[in-house]
KOLTORZA-263783 format. One record per residue (C-alpha): residue number from 1; residue in one letter; chain; x, y, z. Coordinates in steps of 0.1 Angstrom, whole numbers, plus 5000, padded with zeros to 4 digits. Layout:
<atoms>
   i aa ch   xx   yy   zz
 NUM  A  A    X    Y    Z
...
</atoms>
This chain:
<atoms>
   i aa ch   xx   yy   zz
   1  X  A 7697 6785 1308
   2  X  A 7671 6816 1319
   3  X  A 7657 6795 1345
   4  X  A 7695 6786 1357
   5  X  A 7709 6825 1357
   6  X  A 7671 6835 1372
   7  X  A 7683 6812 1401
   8  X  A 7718 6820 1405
   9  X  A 7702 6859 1406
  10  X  A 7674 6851 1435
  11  X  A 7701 6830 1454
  12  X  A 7726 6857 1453
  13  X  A 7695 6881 1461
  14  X  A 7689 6866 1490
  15  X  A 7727 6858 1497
  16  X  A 7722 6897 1502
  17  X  A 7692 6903 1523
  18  X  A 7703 6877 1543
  19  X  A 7743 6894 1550
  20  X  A 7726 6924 1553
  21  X  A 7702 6913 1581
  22  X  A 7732 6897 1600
  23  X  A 7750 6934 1595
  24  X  A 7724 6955 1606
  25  X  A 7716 6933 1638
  26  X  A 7753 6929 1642
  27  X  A 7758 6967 1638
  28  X  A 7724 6976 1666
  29  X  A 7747 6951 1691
  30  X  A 7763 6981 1709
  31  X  A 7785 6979 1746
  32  X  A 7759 6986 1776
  33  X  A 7788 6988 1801
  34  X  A 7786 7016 1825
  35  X  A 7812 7043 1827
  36  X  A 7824 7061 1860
  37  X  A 7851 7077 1869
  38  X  A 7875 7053 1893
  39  X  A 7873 7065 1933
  40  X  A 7902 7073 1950
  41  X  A 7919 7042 1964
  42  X  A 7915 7042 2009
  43  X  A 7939 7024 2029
  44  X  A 7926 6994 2043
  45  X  A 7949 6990 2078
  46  X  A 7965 6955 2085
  47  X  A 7943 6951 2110
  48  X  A 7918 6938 2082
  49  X  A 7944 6913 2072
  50  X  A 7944 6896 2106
  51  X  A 7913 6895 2113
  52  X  A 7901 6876 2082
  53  X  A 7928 6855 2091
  54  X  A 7915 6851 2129
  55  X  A 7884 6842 2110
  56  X  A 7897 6813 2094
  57  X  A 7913 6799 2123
  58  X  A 7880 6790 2135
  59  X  A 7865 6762 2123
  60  X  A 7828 6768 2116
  61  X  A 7822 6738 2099
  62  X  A 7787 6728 2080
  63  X  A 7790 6687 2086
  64  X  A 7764 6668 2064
  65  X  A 7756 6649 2102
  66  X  A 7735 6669 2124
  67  X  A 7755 6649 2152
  68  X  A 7786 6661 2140
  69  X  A 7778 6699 2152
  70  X  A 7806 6716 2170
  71  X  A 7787 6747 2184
  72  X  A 7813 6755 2203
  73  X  A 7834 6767 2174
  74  X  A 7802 6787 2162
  75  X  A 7798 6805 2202
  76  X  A 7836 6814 2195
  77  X  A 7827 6834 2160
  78  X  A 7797 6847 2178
  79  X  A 7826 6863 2202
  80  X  A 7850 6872 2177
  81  X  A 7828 6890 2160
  82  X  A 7818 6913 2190
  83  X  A 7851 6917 2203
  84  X  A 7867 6925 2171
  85  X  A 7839 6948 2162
  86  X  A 7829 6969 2190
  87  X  A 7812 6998 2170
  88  X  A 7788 6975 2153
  89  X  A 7783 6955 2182
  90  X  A 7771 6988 2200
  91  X  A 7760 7013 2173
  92  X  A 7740 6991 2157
  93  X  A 7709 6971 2164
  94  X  A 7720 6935 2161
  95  X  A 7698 6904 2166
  96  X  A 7713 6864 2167
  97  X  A 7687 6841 2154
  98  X  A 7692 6806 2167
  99  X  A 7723 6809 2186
 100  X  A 7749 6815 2155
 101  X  A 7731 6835 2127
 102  X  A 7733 6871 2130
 103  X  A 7710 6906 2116
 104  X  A 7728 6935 2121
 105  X  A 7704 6966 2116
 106  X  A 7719 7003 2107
 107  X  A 7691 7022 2109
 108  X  A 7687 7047 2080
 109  X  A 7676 7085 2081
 110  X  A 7649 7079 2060
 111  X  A 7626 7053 2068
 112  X  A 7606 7056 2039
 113  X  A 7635 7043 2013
 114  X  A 7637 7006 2011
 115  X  A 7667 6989 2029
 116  X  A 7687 6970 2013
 117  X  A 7701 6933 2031
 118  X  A 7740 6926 2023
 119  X  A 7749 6887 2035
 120  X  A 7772 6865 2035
 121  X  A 7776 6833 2055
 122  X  A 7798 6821 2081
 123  X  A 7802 6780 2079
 124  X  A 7827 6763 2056
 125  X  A 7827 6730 2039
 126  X  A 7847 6701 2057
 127  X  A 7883 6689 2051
 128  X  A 7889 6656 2048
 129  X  A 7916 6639 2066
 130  X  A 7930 6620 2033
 131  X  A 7933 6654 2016
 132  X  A 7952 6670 2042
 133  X  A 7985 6658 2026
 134  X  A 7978 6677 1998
 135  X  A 7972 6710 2011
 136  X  A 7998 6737 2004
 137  X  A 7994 6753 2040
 138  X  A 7968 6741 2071
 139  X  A 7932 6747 2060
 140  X  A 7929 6761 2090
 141  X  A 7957 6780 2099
 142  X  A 7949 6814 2083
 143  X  A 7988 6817 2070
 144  X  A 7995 6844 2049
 145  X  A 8032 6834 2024
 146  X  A 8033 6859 1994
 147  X  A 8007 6880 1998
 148  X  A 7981 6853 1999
 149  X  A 7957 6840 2022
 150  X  A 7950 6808 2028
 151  X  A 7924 6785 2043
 152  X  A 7890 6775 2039
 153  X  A 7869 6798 2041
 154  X  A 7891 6828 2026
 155  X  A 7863 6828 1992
 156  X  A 7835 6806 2005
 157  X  A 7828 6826 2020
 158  X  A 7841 6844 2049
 159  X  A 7851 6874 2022
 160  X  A 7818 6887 2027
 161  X  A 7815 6884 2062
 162  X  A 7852 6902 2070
 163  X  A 7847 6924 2034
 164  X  A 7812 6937 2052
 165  X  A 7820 6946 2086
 166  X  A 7852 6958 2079
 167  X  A 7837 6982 2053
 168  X  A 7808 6992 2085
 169  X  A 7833 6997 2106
 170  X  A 7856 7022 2085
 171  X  A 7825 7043 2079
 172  X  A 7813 7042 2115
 173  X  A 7839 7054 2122
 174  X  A 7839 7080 2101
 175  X  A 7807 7091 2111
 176  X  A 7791 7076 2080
 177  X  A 7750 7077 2082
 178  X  A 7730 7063 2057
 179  X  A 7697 7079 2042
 180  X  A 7688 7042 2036
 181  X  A 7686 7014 2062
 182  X  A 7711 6985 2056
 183  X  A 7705 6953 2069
 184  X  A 7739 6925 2072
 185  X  A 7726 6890 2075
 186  X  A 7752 6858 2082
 187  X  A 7737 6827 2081
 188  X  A 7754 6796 2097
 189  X  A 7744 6770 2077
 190  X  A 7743 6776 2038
 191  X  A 7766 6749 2031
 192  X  A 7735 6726 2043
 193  X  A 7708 6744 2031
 194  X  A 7703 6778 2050
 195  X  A 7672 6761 2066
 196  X  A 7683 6771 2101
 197  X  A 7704 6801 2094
 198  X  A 7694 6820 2064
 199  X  A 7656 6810 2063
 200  X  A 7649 6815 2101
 201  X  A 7662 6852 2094
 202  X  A 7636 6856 2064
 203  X  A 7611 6843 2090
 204  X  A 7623 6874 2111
 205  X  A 7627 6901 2086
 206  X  A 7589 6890 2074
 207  X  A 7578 6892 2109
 208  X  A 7593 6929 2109
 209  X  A 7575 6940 2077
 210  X  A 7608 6944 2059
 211  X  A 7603 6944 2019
 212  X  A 7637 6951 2005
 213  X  A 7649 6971 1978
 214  X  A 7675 6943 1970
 215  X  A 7694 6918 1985
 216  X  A 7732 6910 1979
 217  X  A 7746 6875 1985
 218  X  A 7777 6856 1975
 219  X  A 7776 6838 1935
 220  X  A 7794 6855 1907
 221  X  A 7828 6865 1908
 222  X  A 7853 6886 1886
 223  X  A 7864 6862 1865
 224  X  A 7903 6868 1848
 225  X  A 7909 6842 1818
 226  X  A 7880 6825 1817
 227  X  A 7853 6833 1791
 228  X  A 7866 6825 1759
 229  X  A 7868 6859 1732
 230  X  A 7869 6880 1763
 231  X  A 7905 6896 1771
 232  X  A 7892 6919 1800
 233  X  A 7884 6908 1835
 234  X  A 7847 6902 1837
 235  X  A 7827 6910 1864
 236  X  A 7797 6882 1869
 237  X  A 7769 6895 1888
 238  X  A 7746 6864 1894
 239  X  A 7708 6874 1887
 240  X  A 7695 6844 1895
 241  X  A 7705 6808 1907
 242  X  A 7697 6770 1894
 243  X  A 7673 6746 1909
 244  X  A 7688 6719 1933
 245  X  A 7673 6681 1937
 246  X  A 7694 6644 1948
 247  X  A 7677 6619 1934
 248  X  A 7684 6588 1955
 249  X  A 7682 6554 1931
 250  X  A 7677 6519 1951
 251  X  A 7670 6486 1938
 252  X  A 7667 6455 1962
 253  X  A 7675 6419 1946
 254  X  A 7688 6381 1951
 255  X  A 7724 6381 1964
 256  X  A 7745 6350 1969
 257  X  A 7778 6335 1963
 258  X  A 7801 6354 1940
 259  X  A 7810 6321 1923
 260  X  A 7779 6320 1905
 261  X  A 7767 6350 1898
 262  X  A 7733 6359 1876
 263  X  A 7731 6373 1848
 264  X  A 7723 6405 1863
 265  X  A 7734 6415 1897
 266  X  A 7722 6445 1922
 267  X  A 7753 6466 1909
 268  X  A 7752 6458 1872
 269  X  A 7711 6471 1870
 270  X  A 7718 6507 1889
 271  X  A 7754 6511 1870
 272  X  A 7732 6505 1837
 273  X  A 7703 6529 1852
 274  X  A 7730 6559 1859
 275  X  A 7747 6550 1822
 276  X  A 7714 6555 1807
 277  X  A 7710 6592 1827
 278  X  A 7746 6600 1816
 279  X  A 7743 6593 1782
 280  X  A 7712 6610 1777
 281  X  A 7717 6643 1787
 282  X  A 7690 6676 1795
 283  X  A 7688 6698 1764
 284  X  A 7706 6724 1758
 285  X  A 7695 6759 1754
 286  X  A 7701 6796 1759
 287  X  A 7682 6799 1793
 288  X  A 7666 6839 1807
 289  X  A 7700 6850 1824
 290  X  A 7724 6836 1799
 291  X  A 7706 6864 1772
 292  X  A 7718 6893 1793
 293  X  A 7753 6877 1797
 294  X  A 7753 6873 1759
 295  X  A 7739 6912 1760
 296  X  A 7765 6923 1781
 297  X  A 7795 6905 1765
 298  X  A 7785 6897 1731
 299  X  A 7795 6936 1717
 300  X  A 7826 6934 1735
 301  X  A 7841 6900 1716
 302  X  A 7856 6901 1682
 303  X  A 7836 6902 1646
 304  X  A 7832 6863 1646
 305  X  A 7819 6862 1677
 306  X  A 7799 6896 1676
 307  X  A 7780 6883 1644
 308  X  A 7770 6849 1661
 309  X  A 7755 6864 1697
 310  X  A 7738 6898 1676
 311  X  A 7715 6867 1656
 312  X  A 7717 6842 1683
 313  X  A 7682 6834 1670
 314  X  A 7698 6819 1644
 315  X  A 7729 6808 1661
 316  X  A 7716 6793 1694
 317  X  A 7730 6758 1680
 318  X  A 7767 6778 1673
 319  X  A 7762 6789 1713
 320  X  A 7752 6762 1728
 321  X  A 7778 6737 1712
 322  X  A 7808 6760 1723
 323  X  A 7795 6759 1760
 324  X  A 7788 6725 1765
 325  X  A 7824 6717 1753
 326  X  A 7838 6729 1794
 327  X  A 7823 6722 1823
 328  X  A 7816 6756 1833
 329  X  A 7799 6765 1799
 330  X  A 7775 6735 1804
 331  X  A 7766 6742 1834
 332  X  A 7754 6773 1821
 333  X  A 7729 6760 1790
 334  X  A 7718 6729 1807
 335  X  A 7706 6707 1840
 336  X  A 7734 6689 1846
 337  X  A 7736 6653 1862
 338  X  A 7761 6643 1885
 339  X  A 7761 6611 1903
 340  X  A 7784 6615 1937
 341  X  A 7773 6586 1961
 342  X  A 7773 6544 1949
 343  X  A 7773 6519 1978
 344  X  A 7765 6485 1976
 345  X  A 7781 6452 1988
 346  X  A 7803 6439 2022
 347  X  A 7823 6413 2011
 348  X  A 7846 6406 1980
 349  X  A 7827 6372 1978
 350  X  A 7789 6378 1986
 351  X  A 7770 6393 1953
 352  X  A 7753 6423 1977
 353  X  A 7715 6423 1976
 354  X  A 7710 6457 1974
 355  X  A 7727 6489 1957
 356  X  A 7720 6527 1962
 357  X  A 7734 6558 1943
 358  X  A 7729 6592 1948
 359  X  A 7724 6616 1917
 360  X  A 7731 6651 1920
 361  X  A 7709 6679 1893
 362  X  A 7717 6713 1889
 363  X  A 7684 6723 1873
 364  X  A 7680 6750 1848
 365  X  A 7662 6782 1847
 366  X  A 7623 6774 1832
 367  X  A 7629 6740 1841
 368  X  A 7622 6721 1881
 369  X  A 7626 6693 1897
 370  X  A 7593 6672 1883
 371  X  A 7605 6677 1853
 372  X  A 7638 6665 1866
 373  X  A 7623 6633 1877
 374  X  A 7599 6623 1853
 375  X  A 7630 6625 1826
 376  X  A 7650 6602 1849
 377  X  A 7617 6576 1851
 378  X  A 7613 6578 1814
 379  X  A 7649 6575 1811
 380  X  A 7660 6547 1831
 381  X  A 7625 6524 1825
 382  X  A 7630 6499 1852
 383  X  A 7600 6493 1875
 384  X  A 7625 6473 1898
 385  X  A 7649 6508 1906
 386  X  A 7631 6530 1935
 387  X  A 7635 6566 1927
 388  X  A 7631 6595 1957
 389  X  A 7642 6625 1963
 390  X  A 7666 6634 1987
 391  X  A 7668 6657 2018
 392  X  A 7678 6693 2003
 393  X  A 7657 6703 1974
 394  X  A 7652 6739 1959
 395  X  A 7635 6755 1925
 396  X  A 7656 6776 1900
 397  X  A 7648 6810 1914
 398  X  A 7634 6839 1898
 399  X  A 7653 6857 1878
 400  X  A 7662 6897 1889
 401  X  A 7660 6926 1869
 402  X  A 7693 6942 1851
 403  X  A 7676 6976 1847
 404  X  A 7668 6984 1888
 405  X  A 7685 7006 1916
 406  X  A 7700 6974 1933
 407  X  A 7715 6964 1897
 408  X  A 7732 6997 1887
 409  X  A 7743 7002 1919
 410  X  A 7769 6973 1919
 411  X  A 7776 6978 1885
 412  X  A 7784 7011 1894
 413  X  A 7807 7002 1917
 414  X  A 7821 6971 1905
 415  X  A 7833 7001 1875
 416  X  A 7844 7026 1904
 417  X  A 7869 6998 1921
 418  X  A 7879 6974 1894
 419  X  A 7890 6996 1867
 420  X  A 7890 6977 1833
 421  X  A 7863 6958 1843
 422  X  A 7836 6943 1821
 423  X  A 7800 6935 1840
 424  X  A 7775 6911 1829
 425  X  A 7745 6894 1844
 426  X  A 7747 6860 1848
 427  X  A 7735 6824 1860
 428  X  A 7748 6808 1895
 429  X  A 7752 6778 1888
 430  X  A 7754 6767 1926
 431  X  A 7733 6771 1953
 432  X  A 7731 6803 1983
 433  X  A 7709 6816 2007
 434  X  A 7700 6842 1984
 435  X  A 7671 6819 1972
 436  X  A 7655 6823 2006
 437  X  A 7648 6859 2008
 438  X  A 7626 6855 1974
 439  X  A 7599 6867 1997
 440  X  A 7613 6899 2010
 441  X  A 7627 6909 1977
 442  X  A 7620 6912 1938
 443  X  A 7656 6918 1934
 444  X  A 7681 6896 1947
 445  X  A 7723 6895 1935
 446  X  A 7748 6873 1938
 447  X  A 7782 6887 1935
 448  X  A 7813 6883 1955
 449  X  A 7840 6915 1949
 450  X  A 7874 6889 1942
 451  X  A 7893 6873 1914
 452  X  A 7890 6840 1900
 453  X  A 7915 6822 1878
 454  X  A 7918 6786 1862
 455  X  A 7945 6783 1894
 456  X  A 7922 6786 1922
 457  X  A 7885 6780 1906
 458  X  A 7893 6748 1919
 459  X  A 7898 6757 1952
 460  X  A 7861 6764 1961
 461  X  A 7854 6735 1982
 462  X  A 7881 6718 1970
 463  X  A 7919 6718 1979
 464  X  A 7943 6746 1987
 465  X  A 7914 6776 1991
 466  X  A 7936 6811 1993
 467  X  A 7924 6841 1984
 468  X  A 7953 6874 1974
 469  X  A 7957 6900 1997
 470  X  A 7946 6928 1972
 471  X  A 7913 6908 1972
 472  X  A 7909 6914 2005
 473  X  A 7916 6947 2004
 474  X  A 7896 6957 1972
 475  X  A 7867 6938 1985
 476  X  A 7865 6960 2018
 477  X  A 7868 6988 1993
 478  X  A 7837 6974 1974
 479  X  A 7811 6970 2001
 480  X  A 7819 7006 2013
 481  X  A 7817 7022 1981
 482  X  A 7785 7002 1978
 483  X  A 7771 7009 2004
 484  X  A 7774 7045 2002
 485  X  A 7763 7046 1963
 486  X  A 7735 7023 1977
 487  X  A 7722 7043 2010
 488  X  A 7725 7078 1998
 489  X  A 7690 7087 1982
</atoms>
């Protein structure tokens, strides 16, 4: 009976410590958001309006075949944007590098301070002609019906382009001059890779001596209604971006007659091999970024949730099982797999003799693409599939700091235009030029000043891409304020 009650009084003892410990953590997990005082709204003219919707009306397209190329649709950008902005065309220094990527260079007081490099990138993602019928409006019409902007292009990512020289322009020509030298960079071919666009402009800026104090590039959003326990519109500012590798899985075999098929056909081994990588997924974990997303957020959730992300050490498992539950949470705690290409076969009656898939990773801060395939080798154990890697292949990139000039900075104004507005770091878990200028840059952003709903998170890429007029308008708002808070000192 003593030994019973002595247990019942240790158990109940450490019942204690152990609520006090998740208390006191719980209690130290305090809001890091930034507070400023909201700037007076400026009037963005119509003008802006049209032209973004000039923009979209030309069809700078990113086809995956070189041959496909319409340059001429990239020489008529190249002309839009000088006639519709004559200031920057002739106040600033400007630079095209290989016919349809552009530097434009305003040249700061103070040569000293860093620059900084804002970017954005002017091809788009094809249209297919099947999904054309399912289009609310002409992908490429630029119409505007209730107050909404539609085409592809208006968030992927001609935002940036028309949000960045529209804010240069209202400050020219308000006689605007920055202590700081700003660089704009538009690449024409992120959608492929940035290999001719964003990297030949790296090349350049390297050739030039420029070390920047940070770059911004397209990535996070504000997202409305999206993170679960979070009310408030959040802010995502990407701090770094995941690792990119197609695997491309072959196996060559016997064909013949379908009437007397083998026991194992061309088809049946690679589904079997791509079953085996679906159903054995990468591990799960809390990755670098995702612990200054948890930072940012975690205090501002309710009790439940505060108490699991203030002793993630002991919750990780808690974490990780509520993201991998959507598709966007996954993405977030884990390489993902997704296989997008299968052919095989040319007749309803010939068993084909070969079969080819394409296998898409996303790959995971602290994690690359040998580790990627080595799992898949070990995974699928069939000396008769051929594994290699395909054409476009990049690393997770480093990951930026959340306490620098660069990082406040948007913060700061992300707070000073979007009023109610929560900011947390956080992972990209697609791919941008961004990851090019790791050479010119410790610190490197991803952020692109609009709102994203579960209506039109969809629409990146996909169908019916529109983007709200207020979006436009607060976006120019943000790259000026930004690049005033950013050039001053």
């Amino acid at each position: 009976m003593k030994k019973s009650l002595l247990f019942v009084r240790y158990l109940l003892l450490l019942l204690i410590a152990f609520g006090l410990y998740l208390g006191y953590n719980t209690w130290r997990f305090q809001s890091n958001q930034l507070q400023f005082d909201p700037m007076v709204t400026t009037n963005i003219p119509s003008t802006a309006i049209e032209h973004f919707a000039k923009a979209i009306r030309i069809k700078t397209i990113s086809p995956e075949n070189p041959a496909d190329f319409d340059s001429l649709a990239f020489i008529q950008f190249n002309d839009f944007l000088k006639n519709t902005y004559p200031l920057a065309d002739s106040l600033l220094e400007k630079k095209r590098i290989n016919r349809f990527s552009h530097i434009f260079k305003w040249e700061g007081s103070e040569p000293s301070l860093k620059p900084i490099v804002l970017m954005a990138h002017l091809d788009v993602v094809p249209v297919s002609r099947e999904d054309l019928p399912d289009w609310g409006q002409p992908p490429f019409a630029g119409n505007i019906v209730n107050d909404t902007l539609w085409g592809r292009g208006t968030i992927d990512d001609k935002i940036g382009v028309i949000g960045l020289m529209e804010a240069v322009d209202h400050l020219l020509k308000n006689n605007y001059q920055p202590k700081r030298t700003l660089y704009l960079s538009f690449g024409h071919d992120e959608e492929i890779g940035g290999l001719n666009g964003a990297k030949m402009i790296v090349d350049y800026l390297k050739k030039e001596n420029i070390q920047a104090e940070f770059v911004l590039d397209e990535g996070g959003t504000i997202s409305q209604g999206i993170i679960p326990g979070i009310e408030k519109n959040v802010a995502l500012v990407g701090i770094a971006e995941k690792g990119y590798v197609s695997l491309e899985l072959s196996i060559k075999k016997e064909g013949g007659h379908s009437s007397m098929p083998e026991k194992e056909t061309a088809i049946d081994i690679l589904a079997a091999a791509i079953v085996k990588i679906k159903t054995n997924p990468f591990p799960a974990k809390i990755a670098g970024p995702i612990e200054g997303f948890i930072e940012s957020l975690g205090p501002e959730m309710g009790l439940l949730n505060r108490i699991i992300f203030a002793n993630r050490s002991l919750f990780s498992f808690i974490i990780t099982a509520v993201y991998e539950k959507t598709a966007s949470g996954n993405a977030l705690v884990r390489t993902t797999i997704s296989p997008t290409i299968f052919t095989s076969g040319i007749k309803d009656n010939i068993l084909p003799q070969t079969a080819k898939a394409t296998v898409n990773f996303r790959i995971l801060s602290g994690e690359s693409s040998a580790f990627v395939i080595e799992r898949v080798k070990a995974v699928i154990d069939d000396p008769r599939i051929q594994i290699e890697k395909g054409r476009m292949q990049s690393e997770p990139s480093k990951v930026s700091s959340t306490n620098s000039f660069g990082y406040n900075n948007i913060h700061k104004t992300i707070a000073q235009i979007y009023q109610e507005t929560l900011v947390a770091p956080y992972l990209v878990v697609g791919g941008t030029d961004a990851k090019h200028f790791e050479s010119i840059a410790l610190d490197i952003y991803r952020f692109s000043p609009m709102v994203i709903t579960r209506g039109n998170i969809k629409s990146f890429h996909g169908l019916n891409e529109r983007i709200a007029i207020r979006d436009i308008e607060n976006g120019i708002r943000f790259y000026q304020q930004l690049i005033q808070n950013s050039t001053k000192e």
